[in-house]
Every structure is written in structure tokens, then in C-alpha cells.
mmCIF file of the N, C-alpha and C atoms, coordinates in Angstrom:
data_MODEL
# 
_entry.id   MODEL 
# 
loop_
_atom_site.group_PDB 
_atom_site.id 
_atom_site.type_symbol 
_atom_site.label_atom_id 
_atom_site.label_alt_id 
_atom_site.label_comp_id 
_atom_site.label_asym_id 
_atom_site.label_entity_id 
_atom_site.label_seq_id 
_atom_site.pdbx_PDB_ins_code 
_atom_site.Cartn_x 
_atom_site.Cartn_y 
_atom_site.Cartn_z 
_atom_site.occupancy 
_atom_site.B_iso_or_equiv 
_atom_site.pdbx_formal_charge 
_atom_site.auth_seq_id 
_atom_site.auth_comp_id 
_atom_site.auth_asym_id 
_atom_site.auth_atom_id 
_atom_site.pdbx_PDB_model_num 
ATOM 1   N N  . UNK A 1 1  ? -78.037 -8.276  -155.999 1.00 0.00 ? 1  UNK A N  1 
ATOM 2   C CA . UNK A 1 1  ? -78.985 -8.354  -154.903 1.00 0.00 ? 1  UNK A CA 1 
ATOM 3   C C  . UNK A 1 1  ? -79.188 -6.944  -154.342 1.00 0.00 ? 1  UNK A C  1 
ATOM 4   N N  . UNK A 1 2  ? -80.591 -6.414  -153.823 1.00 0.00 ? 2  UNK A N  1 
ATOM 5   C CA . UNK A 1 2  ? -81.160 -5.367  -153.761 1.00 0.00 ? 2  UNK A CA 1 
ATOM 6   C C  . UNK A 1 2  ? -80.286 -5.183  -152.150 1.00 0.00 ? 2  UNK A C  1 
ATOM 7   N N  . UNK A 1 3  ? -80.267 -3.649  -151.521 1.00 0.00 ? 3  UNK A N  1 
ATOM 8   C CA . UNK A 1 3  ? -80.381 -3.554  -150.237 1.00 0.00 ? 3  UNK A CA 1 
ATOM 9   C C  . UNK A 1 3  ? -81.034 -4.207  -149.338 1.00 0.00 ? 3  UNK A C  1 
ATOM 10  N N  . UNK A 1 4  ? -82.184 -4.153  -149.391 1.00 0.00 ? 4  UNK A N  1 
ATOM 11  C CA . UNK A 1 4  ? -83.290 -4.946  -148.621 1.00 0.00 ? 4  UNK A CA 1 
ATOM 12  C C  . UNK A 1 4  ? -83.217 -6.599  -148.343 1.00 0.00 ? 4  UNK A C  1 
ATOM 13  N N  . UNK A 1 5  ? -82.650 -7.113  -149.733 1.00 0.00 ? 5  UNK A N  1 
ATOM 14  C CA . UNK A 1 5  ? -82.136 -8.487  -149.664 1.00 0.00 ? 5  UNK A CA 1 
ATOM 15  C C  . UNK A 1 5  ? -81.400 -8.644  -148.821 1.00 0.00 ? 5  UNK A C  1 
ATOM 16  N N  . UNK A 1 6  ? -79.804 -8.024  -149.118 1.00 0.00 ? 6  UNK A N  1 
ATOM 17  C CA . UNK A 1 6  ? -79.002 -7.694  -148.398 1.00 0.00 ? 6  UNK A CA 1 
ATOM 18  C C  . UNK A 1 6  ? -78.973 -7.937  -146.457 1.00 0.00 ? 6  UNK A C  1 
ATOM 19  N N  . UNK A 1 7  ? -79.789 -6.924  -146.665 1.00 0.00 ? 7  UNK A N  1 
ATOM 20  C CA . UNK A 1 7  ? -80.353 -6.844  -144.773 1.00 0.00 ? 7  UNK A CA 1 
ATOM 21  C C  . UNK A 1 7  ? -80.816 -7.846  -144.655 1.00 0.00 ? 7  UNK A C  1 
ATOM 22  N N  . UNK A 1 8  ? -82.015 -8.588  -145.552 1.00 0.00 ? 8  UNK A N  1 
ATOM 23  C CA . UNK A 1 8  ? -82.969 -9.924  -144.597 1.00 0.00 ? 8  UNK A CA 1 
ATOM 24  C C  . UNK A 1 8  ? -81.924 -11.013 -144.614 1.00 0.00 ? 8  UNK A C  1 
ATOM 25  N N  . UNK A 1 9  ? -81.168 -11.250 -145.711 1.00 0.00 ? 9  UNK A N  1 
ATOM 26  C CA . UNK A 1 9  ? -80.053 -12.007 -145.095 1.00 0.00 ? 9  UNK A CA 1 
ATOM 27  C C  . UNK A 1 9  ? -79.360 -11.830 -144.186 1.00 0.00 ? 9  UNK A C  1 
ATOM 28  N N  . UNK A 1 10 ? -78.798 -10.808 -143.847 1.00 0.00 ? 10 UNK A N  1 
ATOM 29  C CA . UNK A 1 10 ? -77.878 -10.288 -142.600 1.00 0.00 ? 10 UNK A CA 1 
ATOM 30  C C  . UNK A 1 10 ? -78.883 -11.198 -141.677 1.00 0.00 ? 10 UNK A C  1 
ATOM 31  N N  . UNK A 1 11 ? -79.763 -10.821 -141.432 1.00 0.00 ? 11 UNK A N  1 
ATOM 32  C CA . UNK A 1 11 ? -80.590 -10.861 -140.221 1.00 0.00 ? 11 UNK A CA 1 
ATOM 33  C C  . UNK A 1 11 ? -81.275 -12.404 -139.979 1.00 0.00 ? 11 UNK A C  1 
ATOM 34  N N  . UNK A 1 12 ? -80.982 -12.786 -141.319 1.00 0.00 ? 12 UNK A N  1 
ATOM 35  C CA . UNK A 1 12 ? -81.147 -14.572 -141.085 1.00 0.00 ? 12 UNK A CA 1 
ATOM 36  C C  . UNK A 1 12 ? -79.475 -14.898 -140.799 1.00 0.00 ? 12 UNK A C  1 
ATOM 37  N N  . UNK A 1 13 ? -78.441 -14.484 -141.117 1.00 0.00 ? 13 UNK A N  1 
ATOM 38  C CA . UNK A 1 13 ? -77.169 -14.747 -140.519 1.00 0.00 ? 13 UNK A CA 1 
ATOM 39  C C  . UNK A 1 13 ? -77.238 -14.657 -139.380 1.00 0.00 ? 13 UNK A C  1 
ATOM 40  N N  . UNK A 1 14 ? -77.325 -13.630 -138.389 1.00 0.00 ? 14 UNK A N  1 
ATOM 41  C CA . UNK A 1 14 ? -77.843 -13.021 -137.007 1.00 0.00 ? 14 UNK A CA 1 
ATOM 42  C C  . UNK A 1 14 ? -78.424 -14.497 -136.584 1.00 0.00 ? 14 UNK A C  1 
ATOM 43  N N  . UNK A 1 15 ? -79.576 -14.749 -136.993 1.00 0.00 ? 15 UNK A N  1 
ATOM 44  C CA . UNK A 1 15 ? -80.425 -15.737 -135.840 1.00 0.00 ? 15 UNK A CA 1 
ATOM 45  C C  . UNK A 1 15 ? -79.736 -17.445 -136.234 1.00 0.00 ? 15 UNK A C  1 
ATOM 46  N N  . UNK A 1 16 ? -78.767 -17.406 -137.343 1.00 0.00 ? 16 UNK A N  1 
ATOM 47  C CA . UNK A 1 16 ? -78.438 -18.721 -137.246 1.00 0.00 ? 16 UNK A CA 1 
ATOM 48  C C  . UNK A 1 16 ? -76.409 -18.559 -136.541 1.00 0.00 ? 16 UNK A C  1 
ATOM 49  N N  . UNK A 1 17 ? -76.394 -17.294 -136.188 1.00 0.00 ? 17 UNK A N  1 
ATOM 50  C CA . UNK A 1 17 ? -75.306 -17.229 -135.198 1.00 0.00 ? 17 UNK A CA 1 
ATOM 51  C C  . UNK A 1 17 ? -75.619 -17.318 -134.098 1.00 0.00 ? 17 UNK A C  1 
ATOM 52  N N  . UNK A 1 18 ? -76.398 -17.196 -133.657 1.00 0.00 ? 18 UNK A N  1 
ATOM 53  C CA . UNK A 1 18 ? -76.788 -17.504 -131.886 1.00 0.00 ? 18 UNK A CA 1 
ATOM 54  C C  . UNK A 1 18 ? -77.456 -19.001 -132.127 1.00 0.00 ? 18 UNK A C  1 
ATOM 55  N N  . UNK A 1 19 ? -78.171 -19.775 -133.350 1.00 0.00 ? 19 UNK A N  1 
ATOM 56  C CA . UNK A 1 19 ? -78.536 -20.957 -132.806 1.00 0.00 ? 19 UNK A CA 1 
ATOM 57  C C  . UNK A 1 19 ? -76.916 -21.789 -133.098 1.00 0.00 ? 19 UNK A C  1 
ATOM 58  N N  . UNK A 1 20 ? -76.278 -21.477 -133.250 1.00 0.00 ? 20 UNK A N  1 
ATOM 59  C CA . UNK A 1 20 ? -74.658 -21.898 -133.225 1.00 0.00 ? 20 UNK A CA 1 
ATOM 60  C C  . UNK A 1 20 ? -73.998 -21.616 -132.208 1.00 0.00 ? 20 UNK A C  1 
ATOM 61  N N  . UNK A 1 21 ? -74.368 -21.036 -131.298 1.00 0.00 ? 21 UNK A N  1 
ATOM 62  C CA . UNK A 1 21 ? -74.341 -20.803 -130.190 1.00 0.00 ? 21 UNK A CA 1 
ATOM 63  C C  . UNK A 1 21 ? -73.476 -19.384 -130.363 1.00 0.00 ? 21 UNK A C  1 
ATOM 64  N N  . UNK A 1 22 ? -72.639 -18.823 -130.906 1.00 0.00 ? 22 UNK A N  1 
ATOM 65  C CA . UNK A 1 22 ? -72.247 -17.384 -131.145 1.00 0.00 ? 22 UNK A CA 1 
ATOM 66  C C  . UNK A 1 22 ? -73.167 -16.029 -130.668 1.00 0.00 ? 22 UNK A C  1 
ATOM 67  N N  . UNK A 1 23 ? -73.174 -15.876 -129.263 1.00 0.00 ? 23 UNK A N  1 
ATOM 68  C CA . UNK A 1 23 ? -74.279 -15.137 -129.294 1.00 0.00 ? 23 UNK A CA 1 
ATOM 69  C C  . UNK A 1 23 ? -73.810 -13.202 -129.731 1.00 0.00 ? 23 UNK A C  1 
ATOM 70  N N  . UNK A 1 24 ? -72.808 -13.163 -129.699 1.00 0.00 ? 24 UNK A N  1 
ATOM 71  C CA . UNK A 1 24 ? -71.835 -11.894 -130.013 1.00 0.00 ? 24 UNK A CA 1 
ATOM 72  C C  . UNK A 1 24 ? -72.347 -11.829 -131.110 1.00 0.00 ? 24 UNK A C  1 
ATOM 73  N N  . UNK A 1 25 ? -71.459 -12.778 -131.659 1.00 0.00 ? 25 UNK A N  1 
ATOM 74  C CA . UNK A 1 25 ? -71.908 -12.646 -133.195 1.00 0.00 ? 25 UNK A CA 1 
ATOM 75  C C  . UNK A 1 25 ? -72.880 -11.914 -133.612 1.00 0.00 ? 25 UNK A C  1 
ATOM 76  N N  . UNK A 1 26 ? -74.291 -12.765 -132.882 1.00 0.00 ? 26 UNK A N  1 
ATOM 77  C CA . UNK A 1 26 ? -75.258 -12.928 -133.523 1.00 0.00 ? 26 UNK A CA 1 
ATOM 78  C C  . UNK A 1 26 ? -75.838 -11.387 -133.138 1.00 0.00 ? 26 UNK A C  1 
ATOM 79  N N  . UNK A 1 27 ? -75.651 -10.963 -131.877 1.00 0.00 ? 27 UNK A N  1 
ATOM 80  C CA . UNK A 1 27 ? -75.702 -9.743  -131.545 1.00 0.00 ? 27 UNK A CA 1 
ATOM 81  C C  . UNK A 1 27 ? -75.523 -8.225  -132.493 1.00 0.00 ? 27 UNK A C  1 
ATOM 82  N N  . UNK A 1 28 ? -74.136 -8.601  -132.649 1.00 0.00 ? 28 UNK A N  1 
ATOM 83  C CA . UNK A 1 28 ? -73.286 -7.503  -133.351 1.00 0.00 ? 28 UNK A CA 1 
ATOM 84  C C  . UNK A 1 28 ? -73.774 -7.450  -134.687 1.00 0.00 ? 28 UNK A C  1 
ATOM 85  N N  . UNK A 1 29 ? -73.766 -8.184  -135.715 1.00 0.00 ? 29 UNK A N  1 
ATOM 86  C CA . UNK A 1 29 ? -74.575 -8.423  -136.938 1.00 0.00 ? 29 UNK A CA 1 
ATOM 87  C C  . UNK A 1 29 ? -76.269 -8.084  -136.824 1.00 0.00 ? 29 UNK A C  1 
ATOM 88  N N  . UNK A 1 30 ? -76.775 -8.159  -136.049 1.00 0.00 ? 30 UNK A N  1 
ATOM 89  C CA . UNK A 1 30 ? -78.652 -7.937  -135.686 1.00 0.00 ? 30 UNK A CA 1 
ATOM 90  C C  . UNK A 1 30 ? -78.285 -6.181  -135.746 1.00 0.00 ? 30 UNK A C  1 
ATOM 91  N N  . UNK A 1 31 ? -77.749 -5.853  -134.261 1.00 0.00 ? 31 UNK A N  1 
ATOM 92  C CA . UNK A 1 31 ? -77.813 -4.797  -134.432 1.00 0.00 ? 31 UNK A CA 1 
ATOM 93  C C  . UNK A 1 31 ? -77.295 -4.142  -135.487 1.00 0.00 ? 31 UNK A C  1 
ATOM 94  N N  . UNK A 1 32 ? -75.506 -4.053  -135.868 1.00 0.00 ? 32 UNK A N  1 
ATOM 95  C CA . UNK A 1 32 ? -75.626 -3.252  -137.230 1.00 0.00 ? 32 UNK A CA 1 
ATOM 96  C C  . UNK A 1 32 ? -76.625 -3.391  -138.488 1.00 0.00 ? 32 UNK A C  1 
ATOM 97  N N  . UNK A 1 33 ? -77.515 -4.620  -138.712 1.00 0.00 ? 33 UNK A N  1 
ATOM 98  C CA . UNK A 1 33 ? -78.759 -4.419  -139.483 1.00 0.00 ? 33 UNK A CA 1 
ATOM 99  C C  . UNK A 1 33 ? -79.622 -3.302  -138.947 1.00 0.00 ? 33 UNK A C  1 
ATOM 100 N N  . UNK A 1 34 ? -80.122 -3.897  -137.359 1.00 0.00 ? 34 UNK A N  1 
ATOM 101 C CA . UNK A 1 34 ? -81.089 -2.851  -137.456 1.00 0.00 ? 34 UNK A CA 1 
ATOM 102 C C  . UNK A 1 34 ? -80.945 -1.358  -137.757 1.00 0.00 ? 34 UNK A C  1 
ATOM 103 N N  . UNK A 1 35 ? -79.485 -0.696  -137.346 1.00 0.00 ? 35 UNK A N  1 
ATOM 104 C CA . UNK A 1 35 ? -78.999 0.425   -137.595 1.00 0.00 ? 35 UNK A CA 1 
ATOM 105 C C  . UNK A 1 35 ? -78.762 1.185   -138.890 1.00 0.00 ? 35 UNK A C  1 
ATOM 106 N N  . UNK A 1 36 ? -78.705 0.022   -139.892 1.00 0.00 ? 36 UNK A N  1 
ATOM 107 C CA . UNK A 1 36 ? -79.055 0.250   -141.121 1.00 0.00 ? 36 UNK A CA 1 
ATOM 108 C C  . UNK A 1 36 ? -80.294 0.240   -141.859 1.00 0.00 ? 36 UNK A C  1 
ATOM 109 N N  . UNK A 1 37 ? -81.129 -0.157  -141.322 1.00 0.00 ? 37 UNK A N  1 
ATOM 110 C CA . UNK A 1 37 ? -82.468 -0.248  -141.957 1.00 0.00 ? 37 UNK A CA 1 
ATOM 111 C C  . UNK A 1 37 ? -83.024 1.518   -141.438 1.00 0.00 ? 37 UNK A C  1 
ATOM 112 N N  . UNK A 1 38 ? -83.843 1.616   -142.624 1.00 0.00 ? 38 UNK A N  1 
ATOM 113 C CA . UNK A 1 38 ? -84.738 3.029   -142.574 1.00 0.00 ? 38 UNK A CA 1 
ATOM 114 C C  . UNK A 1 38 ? -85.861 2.614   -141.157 1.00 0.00 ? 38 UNK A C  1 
ATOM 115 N N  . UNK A 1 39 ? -86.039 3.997   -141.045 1.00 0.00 ? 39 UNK A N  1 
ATOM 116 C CA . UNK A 1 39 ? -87.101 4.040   -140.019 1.00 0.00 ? 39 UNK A CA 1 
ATOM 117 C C  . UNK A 1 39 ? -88.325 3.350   -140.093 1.00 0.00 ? 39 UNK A C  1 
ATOM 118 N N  . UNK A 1 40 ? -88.569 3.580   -141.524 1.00 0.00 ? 40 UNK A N  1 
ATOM 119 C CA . UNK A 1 40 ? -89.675 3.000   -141.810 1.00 0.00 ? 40 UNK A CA 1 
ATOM 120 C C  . UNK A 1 40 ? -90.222 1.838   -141.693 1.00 0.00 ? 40 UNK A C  1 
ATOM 121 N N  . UNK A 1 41 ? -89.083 0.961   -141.857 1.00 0.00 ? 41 UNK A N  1 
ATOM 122 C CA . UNK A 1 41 ? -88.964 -0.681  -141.702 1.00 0.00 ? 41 UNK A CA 1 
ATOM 123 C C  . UNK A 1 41 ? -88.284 -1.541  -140.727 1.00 0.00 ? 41 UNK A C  1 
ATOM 124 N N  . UNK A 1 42 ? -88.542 -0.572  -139.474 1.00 0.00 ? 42 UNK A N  1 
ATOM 125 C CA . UNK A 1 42 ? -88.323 -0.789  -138.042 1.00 0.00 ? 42 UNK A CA 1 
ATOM 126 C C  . UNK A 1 42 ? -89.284 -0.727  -137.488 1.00 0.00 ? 42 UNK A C  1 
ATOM 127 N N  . UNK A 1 43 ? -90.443 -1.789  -138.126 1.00 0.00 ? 43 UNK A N  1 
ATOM 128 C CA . UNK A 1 43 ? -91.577 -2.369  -137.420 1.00 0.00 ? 43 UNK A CA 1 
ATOM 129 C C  . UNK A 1 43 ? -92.350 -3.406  -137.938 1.00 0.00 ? 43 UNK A C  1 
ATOM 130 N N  . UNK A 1 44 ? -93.616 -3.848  -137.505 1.00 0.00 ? 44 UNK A N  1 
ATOM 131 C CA . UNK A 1 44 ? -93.670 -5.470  -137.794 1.00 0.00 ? 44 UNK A CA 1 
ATOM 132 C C  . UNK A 1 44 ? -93.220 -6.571  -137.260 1.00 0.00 ? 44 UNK A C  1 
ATOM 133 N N  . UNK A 1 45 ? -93.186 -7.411  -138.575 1.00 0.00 ? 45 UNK A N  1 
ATOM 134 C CA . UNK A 1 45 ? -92.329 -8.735  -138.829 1.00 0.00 ? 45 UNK A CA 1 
ATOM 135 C C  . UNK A 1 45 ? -90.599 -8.497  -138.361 1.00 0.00 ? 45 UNK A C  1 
ATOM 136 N N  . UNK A 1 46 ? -90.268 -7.473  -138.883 1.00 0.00 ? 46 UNK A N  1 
ATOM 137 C CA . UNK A 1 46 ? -89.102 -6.860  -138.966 1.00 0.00 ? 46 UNK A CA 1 
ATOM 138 C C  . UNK A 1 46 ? -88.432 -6.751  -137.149 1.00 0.00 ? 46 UNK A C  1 
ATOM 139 N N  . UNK A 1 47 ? -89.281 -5.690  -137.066 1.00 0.00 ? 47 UNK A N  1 
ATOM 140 C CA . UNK A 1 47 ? -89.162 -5.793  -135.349 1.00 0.00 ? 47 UNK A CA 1 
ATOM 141 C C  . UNK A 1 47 ? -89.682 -6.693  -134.598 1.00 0.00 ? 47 UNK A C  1 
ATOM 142 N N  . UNK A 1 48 ? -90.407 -7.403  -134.315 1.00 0.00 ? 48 UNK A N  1 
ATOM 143 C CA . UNK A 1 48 ? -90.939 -8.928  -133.865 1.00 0.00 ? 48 UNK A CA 1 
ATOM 144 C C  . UNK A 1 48 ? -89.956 -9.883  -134.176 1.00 0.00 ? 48 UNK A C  1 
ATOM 145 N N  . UNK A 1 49 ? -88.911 -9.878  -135.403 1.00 0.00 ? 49 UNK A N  1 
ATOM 146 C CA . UNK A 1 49 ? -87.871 -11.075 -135.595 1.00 0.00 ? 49 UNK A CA 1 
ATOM 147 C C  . UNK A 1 49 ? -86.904 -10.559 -134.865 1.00 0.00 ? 49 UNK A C  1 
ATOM 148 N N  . UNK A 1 50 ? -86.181 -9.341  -134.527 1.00 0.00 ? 50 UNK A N  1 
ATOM 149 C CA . UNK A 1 50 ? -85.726 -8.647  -133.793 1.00 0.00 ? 50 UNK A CA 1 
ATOM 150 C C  . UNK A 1 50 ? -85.230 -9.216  -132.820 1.00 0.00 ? 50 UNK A C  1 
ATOM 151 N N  . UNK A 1 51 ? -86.892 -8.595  -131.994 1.00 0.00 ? 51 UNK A N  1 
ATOM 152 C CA . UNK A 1 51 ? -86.565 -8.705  -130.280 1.00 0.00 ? 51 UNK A CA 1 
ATOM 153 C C  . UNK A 1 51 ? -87.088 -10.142 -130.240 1.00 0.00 ? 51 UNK A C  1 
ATOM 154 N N  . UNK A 1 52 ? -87.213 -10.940 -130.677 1.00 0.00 ? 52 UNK A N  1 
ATOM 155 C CA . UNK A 1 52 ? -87.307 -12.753 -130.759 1.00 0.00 ? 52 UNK A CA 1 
ATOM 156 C C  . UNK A 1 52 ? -85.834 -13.042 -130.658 1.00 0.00 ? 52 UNK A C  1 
ATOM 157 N N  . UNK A 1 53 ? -85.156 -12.954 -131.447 1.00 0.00 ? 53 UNK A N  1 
ATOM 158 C CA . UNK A 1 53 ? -83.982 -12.452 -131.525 1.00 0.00 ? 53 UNK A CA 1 
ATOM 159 C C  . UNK A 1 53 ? -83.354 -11.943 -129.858 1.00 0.00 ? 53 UNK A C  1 
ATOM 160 N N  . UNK A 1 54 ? -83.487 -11.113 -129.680 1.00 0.00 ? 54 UNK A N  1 
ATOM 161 C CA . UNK A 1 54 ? -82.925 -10.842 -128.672 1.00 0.00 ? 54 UNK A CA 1 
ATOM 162 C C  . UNK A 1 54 ? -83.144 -11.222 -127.363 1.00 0.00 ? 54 UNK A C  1 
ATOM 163 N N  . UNK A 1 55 ? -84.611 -11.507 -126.988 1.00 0.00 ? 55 UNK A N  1 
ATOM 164 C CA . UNK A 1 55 ? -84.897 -12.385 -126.039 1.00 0.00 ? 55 UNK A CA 1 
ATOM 165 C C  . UNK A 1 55 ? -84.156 -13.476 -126.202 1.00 0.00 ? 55 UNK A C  1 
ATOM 166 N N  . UNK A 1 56 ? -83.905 -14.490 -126.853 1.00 0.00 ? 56 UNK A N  1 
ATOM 167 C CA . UNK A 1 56 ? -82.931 -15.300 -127.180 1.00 0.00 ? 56 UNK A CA 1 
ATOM 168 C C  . UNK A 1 56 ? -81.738 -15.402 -126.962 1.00 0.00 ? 56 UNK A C  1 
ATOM 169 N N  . UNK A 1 57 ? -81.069 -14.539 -126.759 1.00 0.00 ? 57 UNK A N  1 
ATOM 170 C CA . UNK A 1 57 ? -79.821 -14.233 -126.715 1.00 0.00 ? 57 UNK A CA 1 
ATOM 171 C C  . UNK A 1 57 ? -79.655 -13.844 -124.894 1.00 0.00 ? 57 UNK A C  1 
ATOM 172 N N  . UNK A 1 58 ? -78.183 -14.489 -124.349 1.00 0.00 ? 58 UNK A N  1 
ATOM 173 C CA . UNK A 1 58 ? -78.083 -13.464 -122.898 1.00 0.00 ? 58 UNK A CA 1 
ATOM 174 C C  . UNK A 1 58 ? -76.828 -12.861 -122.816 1.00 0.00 ? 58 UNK A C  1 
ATOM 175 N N  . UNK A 1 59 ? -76.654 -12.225 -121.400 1.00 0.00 ? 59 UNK A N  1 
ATOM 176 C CA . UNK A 1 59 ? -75.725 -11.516 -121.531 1.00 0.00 ? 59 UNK A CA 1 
ATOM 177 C C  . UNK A 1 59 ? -75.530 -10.125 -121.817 1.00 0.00 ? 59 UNK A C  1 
ATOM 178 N N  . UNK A 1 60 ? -74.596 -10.040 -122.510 1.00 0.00 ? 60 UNK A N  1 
ATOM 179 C CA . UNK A 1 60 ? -73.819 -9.016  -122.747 1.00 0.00 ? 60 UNK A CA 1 
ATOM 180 C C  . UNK A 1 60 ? -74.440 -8.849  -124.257 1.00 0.00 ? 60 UNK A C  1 
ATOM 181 N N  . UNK A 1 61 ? -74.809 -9.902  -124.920 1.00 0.00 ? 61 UNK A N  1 
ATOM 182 C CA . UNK A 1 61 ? -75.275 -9.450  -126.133 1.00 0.00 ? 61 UNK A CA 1 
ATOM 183 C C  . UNK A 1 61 ? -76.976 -9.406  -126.081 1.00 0.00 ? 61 UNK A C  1 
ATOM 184 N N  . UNK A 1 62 ? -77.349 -9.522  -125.565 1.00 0.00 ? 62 UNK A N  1 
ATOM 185 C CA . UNK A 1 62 ? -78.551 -9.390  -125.675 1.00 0.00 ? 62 UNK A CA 1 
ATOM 186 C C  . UNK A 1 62 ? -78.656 -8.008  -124.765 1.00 0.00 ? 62 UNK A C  1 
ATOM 187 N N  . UNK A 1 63 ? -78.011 -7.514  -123.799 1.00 0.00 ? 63 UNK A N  1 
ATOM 188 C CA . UNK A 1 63 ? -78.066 -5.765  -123.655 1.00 0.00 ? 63 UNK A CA 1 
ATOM 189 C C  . UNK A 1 63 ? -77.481 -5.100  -124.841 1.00 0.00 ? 63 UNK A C  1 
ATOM 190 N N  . UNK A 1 64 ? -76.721 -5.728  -125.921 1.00 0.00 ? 64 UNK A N  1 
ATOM 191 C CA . UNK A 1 64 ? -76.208 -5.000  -126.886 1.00 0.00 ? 64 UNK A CA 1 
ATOM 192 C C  . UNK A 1 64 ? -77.601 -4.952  -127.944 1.00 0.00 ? 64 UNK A C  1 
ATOM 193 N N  . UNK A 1 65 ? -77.902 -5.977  -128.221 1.00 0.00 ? 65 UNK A N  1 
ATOM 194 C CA . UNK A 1 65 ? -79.070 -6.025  -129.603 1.00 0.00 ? 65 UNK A CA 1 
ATOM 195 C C  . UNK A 1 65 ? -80.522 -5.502  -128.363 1.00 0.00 ? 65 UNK A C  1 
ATOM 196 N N  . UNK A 1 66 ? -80.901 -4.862  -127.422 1.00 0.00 ? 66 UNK A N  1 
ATOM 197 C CA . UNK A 1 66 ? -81.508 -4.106  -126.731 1.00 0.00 ? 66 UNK A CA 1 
ATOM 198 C C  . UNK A 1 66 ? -81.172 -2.768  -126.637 1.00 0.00 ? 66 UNK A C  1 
ATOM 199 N N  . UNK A 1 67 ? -80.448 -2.508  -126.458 1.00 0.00 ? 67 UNK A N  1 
ATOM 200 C CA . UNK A 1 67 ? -79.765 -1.299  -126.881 1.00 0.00 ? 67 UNK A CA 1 
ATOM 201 C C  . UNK A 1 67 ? -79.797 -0.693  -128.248 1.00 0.00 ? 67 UNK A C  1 
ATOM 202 N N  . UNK A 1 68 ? -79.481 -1.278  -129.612 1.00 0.00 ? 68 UNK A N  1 
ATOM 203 C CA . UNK A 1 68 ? -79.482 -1.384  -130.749 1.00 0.00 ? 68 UNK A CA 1 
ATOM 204 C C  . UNK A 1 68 ? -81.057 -0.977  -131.227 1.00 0.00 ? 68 UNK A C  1 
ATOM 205 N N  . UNK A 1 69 ? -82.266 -2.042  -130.655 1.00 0.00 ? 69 UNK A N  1 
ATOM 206 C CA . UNK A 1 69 ? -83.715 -1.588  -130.903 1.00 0.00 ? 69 UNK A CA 1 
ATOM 207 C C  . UNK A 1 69 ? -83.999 -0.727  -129.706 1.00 0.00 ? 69 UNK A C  1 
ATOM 208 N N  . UNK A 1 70 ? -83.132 0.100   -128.747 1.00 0.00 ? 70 UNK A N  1 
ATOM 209 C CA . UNK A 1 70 ? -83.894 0.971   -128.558 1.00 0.00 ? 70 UNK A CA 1 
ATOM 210 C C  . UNK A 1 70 ? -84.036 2.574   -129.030 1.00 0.00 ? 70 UNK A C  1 
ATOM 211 N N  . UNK A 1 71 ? -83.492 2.448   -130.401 1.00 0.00 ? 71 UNK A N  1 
ATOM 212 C CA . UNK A 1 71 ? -83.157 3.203   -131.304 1.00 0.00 ? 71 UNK A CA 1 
ATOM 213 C C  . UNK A 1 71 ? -83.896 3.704   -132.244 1.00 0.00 ? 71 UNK A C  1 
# 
């Protein structure tokens, strides 16, 4: 499996850890994706699943995966 695979899974892991209610989790995993993804592909779909994503989330993790895209 390619890098890119790699990440969009991460990032479908991410949003089915917070609907599990894990919102850390789901936090901590979003952001180290986004931190790994190139610049380039820190926008879109990409960023729109994101901060969907993070609106979603409260707390402490959702200032973390805010923090993370404000990068």
C-alpha cells in the first residue's frame, strides 16, 4: 500500500475514533496525518474532512487537531 493510502486510512481511523467516542484518539491520529501529508495536499476534500473532523470533536482535542491545521 502506497503512502497516500496509508494516510487516507489513518484519517478514516481518526473519524471512526471519535464516532466511538475516543475523541483523543481521534485527535492525535488526525493531526499526526495532517503533519505528515505534503503541503500540497493540505487542501480541498482533504482539508474540509479535516476541520469536519474537528468541529466534531471537543475539548482538549479538538484545540489539539486545531492547532495541528493551523499549520
Amino acid at each position: 500500500m502506497n503512502r497516500r493510502r496509508l494516510l487516507g486510512a489513518a484519517a478514516t481511523a481518526a473519524a471512526c475514533r471519535r464516532i466511538e467516542g475516543n475523541h483523543g484518539a481521534a485527535a492525535d491520529l488526525a493531526a499526526r496525518v495532517w503533519t505528515e501529508l505534503p503541503l500540497l495536499h493540505r487542501s480541498g476534500l482533504v482539508r474540509s474532512r479535516a476541520t469536519d473532523l474537528q468541529l466534531a470533536l471537543n475539548g482538549r482535542a479538538a484545540d489539539h487537531l486545531a492547532q495541528a491545521l493551523a499549520t
